[in-house]
MIVORO-502494 format. One record per residue: residue in three letters; x, y negated, z negated of N, C-alpha, C, O in turn. Coordinates in steps of 0.05 Angstrom, whole numbers. Layout:
<nuvexs>
<nuvex res="ALA" n_x="X" n_y="Y" n_z="Z" ca_x="X" ca_y="Y" ca_z="Z" c_x="X" c_y="Y" c_z="Z" o_x="X" o_y="Y" o_z="Z"/>
...
</nuvexs>
This chain:
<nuvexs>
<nuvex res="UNK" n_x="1490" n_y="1171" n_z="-2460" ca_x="1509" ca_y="1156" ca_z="-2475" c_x="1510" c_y="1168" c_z="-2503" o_x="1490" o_y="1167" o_z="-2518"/>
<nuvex res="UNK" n_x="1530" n_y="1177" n_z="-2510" ca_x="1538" ca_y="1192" ca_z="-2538" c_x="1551" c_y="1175" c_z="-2561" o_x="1574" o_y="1170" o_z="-2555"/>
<nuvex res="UNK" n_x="1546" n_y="1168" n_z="-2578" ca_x="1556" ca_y="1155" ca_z="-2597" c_x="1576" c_y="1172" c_z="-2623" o_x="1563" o_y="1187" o_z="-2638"/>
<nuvex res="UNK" n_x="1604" n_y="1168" n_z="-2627" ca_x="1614" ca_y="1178" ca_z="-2631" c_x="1628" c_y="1172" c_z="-2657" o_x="1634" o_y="1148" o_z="-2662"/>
<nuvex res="UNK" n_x="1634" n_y="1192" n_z="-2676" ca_x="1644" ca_y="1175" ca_z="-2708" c_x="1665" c_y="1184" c_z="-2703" o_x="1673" o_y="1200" o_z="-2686"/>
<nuvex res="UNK" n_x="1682" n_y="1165" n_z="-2732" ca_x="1708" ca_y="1173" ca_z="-2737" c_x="1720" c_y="1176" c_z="-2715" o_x="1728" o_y="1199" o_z="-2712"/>
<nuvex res="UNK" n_x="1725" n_y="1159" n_z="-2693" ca_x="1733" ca_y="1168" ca_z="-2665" c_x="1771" c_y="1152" c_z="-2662" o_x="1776" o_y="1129" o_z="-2669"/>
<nuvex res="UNK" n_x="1786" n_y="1168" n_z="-2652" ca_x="1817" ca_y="1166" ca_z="-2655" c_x="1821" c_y="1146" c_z="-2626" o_x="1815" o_y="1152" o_z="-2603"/>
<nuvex res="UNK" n_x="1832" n_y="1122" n_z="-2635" ca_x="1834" ca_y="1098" ca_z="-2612" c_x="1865" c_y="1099" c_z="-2601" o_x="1874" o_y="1084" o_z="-2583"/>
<nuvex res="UNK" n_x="1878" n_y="1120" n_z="-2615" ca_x="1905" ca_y="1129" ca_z="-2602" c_x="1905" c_y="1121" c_z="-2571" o_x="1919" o_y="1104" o_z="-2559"/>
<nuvex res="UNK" n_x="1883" n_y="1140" n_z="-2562" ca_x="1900" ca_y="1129" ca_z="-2526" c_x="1872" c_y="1103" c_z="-2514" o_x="1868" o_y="1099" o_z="-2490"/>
<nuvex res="UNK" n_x="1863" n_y="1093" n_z="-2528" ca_x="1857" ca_y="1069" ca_z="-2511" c_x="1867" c_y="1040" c_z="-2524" o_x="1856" o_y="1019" o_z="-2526"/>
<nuvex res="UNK" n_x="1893" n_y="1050" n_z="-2531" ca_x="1919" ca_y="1018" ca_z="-2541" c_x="1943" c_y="1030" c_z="-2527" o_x="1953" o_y="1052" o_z="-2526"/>
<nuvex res="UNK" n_x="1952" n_y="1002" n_z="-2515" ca_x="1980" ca_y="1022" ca_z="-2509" c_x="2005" c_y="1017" c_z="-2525" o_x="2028" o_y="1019" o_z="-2517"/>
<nuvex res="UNK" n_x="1997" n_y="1010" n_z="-2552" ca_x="2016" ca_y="1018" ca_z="-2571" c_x="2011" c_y="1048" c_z="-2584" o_x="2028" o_y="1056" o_z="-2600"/>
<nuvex res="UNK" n_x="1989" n_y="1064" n_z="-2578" ca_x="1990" ca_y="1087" ca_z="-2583" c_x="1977" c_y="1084" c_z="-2607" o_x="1961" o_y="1102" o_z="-2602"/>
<nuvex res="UNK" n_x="1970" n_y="1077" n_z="-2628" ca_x="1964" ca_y="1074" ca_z="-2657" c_x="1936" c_y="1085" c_z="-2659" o_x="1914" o_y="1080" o_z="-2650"/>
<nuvex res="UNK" n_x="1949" n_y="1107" n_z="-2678" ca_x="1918" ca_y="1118" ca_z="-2684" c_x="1898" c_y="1110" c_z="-2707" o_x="1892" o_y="1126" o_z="-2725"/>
<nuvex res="UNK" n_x="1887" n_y="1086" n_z="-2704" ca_x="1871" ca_y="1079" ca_z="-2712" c_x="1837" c_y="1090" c_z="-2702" o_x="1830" o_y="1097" o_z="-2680"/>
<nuvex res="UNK" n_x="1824" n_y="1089" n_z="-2724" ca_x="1796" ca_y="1095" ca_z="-2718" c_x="1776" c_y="1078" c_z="-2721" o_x="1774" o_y="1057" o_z="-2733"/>
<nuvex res="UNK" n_x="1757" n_y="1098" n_z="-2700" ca_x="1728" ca_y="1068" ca_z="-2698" c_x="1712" c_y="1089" c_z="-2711" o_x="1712" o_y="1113" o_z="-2704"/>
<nuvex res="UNK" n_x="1698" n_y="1078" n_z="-2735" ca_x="1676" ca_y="1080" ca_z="-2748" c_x="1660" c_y="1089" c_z="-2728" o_x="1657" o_y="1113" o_z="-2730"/>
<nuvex res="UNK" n_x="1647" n_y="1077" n_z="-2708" ca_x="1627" ca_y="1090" ca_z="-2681" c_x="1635" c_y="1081" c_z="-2653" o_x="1628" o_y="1059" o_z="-2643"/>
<nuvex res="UNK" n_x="1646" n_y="1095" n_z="-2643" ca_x="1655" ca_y="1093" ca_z="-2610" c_x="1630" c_y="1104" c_z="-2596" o_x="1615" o_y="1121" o_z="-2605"/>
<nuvex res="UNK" n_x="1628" n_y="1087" n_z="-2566" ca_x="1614" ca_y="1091" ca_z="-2549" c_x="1626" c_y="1078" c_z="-2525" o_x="1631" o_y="1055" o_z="-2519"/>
<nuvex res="UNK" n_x="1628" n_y="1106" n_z="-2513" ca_x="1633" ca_y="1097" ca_z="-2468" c_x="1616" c_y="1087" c_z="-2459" o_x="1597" o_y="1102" o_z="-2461"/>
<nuvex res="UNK" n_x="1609" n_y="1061" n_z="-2444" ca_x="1596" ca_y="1049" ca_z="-2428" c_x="1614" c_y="1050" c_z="-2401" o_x="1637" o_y="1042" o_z="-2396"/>
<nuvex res="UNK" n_x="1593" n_y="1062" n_z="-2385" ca_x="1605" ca_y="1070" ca_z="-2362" c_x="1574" c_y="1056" c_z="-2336" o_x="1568" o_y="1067" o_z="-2315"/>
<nuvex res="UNK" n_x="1562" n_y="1032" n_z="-2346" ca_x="1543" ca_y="1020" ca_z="-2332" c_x="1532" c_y="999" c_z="-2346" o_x="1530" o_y="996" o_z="-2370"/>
<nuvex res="UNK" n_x="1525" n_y="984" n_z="-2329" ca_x="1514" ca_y="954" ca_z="-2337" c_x="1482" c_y="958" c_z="-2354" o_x="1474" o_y="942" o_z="-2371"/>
<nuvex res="UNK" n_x="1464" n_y="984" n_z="-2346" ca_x="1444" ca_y="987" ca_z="-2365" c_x="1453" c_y="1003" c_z="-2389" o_x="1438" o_y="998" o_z="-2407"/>
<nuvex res="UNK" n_x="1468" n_y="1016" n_z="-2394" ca_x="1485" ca_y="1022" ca_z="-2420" c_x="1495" c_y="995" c_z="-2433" o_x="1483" o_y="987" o_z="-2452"/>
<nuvex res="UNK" n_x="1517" n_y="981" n_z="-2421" ca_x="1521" ca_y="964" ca_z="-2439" c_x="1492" c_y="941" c_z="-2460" o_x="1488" o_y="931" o_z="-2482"/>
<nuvex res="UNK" n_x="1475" n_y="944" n_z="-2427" ca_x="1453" ca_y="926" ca_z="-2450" c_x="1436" c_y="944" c_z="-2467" o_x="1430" o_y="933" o_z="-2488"/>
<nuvex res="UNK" n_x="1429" n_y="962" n_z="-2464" ca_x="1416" ca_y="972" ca_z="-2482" c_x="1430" c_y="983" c_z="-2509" o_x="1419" o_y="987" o_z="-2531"/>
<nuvex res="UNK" n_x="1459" n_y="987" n_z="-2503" ca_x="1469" ca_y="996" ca_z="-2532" c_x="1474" c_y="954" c_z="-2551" o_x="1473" o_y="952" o_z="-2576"/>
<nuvex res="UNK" n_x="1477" n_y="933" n_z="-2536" ca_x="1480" ca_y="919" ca_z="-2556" c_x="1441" c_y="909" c_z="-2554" o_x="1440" o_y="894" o_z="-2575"/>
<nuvex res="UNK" n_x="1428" n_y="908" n_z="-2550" ca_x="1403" ca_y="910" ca_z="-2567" c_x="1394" c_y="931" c_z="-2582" o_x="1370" o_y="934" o_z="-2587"/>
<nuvex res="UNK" n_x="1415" n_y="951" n_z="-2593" ca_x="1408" ca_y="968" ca_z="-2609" c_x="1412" c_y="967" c_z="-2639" o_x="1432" o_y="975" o_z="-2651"/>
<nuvex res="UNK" n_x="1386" n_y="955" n_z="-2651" ca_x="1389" ca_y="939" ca_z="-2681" c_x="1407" c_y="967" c_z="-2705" o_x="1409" o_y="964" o_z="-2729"/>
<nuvex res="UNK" n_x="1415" n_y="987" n_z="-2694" ca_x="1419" ca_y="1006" ca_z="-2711" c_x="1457" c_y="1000" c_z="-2724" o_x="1466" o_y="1007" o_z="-2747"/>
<nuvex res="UNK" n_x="1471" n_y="989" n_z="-2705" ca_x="1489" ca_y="985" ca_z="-2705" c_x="1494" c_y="950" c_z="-2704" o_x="1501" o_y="940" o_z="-2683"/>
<nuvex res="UNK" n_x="1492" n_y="937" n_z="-2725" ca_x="1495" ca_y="910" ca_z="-2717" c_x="1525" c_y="900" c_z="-2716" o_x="1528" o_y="878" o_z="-2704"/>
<nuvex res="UNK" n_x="1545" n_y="911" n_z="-2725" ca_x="1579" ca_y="907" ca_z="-2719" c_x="1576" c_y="926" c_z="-2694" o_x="1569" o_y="950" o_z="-2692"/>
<nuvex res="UNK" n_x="1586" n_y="903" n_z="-2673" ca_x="1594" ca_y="913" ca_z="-2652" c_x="1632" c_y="895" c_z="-2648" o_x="1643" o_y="874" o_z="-2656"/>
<nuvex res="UNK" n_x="1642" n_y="919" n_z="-2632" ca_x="1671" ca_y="904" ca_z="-2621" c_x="1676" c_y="920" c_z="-2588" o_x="1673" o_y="943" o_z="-2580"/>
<nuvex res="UNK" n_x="1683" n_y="901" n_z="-2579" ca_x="1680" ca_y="898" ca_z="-2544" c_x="1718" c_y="910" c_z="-2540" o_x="1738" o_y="895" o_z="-2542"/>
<nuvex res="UNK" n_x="1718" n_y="936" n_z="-2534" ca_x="1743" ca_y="939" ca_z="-2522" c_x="1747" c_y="947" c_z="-2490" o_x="1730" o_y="962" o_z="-2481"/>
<nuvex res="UNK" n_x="1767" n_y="938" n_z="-2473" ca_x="1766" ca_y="951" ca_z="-2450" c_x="1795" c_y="966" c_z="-2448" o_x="1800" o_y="986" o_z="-2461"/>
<nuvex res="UNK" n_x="1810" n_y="955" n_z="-2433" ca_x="1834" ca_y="985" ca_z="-2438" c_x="1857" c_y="977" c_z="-2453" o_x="1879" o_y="984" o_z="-2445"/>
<nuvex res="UNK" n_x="1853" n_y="960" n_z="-2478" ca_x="1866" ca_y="959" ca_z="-2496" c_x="1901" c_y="947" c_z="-2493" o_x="1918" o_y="952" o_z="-2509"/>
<nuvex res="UNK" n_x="1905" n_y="932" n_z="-2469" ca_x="1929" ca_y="924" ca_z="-2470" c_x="1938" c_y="897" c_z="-2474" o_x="1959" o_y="887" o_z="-2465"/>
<nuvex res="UNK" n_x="1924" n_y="887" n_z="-2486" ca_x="1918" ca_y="857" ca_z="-2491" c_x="1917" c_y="859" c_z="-2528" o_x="1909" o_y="840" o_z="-2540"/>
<nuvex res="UNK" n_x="1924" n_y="876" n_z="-2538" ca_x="1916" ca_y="878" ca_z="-2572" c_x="1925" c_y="900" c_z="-2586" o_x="1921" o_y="924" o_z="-2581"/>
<nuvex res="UNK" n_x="1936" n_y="890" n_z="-2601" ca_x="1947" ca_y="910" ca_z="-2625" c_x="1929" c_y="909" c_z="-2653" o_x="1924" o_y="891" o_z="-2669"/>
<nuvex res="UNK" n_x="1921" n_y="940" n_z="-2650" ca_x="1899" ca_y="948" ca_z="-2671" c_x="1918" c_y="957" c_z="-2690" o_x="1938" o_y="971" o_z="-2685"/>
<nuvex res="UNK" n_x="1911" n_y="946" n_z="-2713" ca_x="1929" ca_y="956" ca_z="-2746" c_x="1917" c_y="970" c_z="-2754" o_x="1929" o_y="990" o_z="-2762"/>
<nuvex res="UNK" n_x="1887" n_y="969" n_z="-2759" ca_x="1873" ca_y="988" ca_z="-2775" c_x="1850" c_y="989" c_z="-2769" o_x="1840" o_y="969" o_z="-2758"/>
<nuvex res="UNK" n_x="1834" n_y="1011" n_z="-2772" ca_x="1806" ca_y="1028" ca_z="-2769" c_x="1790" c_y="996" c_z="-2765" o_x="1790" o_y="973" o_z="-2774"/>
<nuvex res="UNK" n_x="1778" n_y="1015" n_z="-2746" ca_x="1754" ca_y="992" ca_z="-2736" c_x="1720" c_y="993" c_z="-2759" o_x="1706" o_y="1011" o_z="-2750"/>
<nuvex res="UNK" n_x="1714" n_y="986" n_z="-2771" ca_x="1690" ca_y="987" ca_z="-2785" c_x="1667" c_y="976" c_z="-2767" o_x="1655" o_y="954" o_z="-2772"/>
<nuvex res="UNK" n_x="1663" n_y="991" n_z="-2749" ca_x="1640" ca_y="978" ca_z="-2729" c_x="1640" c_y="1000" c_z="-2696" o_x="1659" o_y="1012" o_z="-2688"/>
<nuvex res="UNK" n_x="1621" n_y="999" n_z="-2687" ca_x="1612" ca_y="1007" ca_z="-2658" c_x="1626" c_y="995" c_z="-2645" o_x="1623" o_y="971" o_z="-2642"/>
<nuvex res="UNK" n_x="1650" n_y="1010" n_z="-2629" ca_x="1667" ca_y="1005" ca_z="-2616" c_x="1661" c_y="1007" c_z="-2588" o_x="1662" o_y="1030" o_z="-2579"/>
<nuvex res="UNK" n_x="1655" n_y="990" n_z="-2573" ca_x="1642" ca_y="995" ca_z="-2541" c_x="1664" c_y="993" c_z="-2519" o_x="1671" o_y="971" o_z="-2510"/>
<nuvex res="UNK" n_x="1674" n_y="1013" n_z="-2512" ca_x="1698" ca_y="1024" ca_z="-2494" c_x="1677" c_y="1014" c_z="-2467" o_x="1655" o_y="1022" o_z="-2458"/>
<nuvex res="UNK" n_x="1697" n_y="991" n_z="-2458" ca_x="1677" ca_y="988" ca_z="-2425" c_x="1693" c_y="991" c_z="-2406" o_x="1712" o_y="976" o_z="-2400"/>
<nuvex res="UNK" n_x="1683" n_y="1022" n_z="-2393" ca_x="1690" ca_y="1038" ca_z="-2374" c_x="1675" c_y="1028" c_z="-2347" o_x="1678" o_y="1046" o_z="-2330"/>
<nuvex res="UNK" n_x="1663" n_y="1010" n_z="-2338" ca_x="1648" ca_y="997" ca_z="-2316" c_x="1655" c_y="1002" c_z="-2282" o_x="1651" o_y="981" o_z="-2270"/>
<nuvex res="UNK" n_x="1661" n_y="1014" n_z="-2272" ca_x="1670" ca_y="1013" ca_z="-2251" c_x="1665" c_y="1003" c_z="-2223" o_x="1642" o_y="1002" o_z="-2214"/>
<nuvex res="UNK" n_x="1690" n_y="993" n_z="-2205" ca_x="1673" ca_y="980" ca_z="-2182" c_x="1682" c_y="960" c_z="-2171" o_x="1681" o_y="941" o_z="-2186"/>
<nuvex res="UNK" n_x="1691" n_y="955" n_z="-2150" ca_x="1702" ca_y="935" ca_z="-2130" c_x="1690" c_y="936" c_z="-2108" o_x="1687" o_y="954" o_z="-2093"/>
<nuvex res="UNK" n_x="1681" n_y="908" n_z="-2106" ca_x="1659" ca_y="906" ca_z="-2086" c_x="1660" c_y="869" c_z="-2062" o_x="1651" o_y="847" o_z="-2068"/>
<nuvex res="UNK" n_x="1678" n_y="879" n_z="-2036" ca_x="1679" ca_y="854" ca_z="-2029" c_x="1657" c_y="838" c_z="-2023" o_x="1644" o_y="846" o_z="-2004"/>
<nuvex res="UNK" n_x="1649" n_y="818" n_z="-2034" ca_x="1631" ca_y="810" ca_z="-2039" c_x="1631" c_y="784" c_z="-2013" o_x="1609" o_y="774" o_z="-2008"/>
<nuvex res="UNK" n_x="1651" n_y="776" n_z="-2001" ca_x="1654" ca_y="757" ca_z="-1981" c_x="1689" c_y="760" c_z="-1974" o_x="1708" o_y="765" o_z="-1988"/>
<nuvex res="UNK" n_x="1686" n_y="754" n_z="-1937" ca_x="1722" ca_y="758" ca_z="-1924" c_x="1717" c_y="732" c_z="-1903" o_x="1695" o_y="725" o_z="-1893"/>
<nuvex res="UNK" n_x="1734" n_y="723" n_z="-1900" ca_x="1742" ca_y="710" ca_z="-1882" c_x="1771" c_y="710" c_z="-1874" o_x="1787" o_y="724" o_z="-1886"/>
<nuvex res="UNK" n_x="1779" n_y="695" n_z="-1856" ca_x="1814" ca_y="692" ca_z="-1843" c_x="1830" c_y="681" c_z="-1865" o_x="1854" o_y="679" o_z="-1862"/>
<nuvex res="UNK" n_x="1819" n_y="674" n_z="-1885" ca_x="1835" ca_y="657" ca_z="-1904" c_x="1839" c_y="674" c_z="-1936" o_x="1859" o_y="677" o_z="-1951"/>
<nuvex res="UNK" n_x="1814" n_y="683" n_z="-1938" ca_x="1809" ca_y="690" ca_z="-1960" c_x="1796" c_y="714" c_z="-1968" o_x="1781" o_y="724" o_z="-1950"/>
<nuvex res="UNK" n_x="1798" n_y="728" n_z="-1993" ca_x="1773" ca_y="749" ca_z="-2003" c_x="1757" c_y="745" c_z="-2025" o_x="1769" o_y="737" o_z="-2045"/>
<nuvex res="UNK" n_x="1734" n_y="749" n_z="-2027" ca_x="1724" ca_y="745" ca_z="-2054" c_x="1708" c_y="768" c_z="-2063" o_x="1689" o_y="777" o_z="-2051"/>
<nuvex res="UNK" n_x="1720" n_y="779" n_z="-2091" ca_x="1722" ca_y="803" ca_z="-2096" c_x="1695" c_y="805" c_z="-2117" o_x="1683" o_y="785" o_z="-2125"/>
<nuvex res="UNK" n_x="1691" n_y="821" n_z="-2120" ca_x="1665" ca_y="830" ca_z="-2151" c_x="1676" c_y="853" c_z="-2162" o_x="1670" o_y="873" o_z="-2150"/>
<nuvex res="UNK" n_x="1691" n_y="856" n_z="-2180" ca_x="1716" ca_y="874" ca_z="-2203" c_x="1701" c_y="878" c_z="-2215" o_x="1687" o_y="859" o_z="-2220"/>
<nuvex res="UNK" n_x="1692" n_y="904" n_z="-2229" ca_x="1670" ca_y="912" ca_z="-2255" c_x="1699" c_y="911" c_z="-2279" o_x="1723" o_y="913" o_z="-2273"/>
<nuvex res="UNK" n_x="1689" n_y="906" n_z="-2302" ca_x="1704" ca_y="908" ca_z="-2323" c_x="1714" c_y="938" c_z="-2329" o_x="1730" o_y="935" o_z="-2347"/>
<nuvex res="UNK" n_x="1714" n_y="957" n_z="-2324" ca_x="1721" ca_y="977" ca_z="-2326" c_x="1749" c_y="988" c_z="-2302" o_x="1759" o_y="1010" o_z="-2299"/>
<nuvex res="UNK" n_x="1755" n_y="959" n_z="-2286" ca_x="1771" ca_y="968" ca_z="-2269" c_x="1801" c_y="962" c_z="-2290" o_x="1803" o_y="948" o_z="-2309"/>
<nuvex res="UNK" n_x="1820" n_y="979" n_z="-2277" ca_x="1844" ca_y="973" ca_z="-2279" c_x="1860" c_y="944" c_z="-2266" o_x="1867" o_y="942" o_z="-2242"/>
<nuvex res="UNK" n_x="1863" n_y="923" n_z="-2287" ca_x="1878" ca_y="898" ca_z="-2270" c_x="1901" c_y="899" c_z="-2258" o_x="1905" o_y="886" o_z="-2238"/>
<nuvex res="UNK" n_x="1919" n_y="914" n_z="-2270" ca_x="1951" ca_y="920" ca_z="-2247" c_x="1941" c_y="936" c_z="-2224" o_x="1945" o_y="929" o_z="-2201"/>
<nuvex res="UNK" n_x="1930" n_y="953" n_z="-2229" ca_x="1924" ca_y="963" ca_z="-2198" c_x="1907" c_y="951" c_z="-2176" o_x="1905" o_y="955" o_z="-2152"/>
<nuvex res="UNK" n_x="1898" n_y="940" n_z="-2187" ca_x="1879" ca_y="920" ca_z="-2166" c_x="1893" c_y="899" c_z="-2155" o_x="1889" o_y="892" o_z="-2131"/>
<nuvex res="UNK" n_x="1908" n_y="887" n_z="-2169" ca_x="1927" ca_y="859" ca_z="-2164" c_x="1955" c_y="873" c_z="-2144" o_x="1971" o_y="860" o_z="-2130"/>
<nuvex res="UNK" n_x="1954" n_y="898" n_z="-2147" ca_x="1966" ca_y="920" ca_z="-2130" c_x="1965" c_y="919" c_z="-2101" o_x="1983" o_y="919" o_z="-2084"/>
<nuvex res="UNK" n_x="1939" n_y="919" n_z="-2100" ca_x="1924" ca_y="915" ca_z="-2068" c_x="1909" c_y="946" c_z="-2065" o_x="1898" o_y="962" o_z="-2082"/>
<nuvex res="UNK" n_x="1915" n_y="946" n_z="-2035" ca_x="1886" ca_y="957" ca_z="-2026" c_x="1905" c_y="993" c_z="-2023" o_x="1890" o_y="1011" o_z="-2016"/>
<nuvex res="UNK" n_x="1921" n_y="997" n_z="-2025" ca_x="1941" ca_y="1024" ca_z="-2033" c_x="1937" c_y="1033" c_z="-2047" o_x="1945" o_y="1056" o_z="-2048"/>
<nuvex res="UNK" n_x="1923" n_y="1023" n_z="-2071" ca_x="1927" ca_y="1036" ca_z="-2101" c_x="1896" c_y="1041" c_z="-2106" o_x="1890" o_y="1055" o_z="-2125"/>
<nuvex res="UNK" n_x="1877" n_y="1030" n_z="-2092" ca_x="1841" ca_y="1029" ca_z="-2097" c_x="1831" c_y="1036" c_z="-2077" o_x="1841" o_y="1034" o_z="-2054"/>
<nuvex res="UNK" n_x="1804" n_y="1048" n_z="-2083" ca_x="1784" ca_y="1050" ca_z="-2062" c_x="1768" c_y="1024" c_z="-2065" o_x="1759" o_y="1011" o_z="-2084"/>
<nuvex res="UNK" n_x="1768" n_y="1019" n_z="-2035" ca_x="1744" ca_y="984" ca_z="-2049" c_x="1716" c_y="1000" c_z="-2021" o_x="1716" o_y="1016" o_z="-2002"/>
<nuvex res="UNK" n_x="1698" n_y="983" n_z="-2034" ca_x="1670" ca_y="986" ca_z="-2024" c_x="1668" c_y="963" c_z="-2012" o_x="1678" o_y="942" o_z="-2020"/>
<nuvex res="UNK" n_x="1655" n_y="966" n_z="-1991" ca_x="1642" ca_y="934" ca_z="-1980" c_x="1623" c_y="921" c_z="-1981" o_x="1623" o_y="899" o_z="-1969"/>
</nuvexs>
């Protein structure tokens, strides 16, 4: 896990805006994400995932945690129903997509 300065948030908004994070970091797993927020070195933390829910105006002054999580996992099926386990790192249009657009695990 690489921690990253002055990092350009251009393509994770999809207004495009290049705003910057003071310290970006990819979390791409559930023991990454905990161990970077018990990390007393950085106490501004801000929780982004793929940025389409928010319009950033200006530079982030804080550890920006990009959660990249991946993972669809049916977790229970029956004739009626599915019940899914979505990591935060998935894409929500494509998932709500169906089963054409993902690989799912069982």
């Amino acid at each position: 896990m690489e921690i990253l300065k002055n990092y350009s948030l251009k393509h994770h908004n999809t207004f495009g805006i290049d705003a910057k994070a003071k310290y970006f970091v990819e979390i791409t797993s559930v023991r990454d994400l905990q161990s970077i927020l018990a990390d007393n070195d950085y106490p501004d933390k801000f929780v982004l995932g793929g940025g389409s829910n928010m319009l950033i105006t200006k530079d982030i002054d804080a550890l920006v945690l990009h959660i990249n999580i991946k993972g669809i996992h049916i977790e229970k099926e029956d004739d009626d129903s599915v019940i899914l386990k979505v990591m935060a790192g998935e894409n929500w249009h494509e998932m709500v997509l169906g089963p054409l657009n993902m690989t799912w695990e069982g």
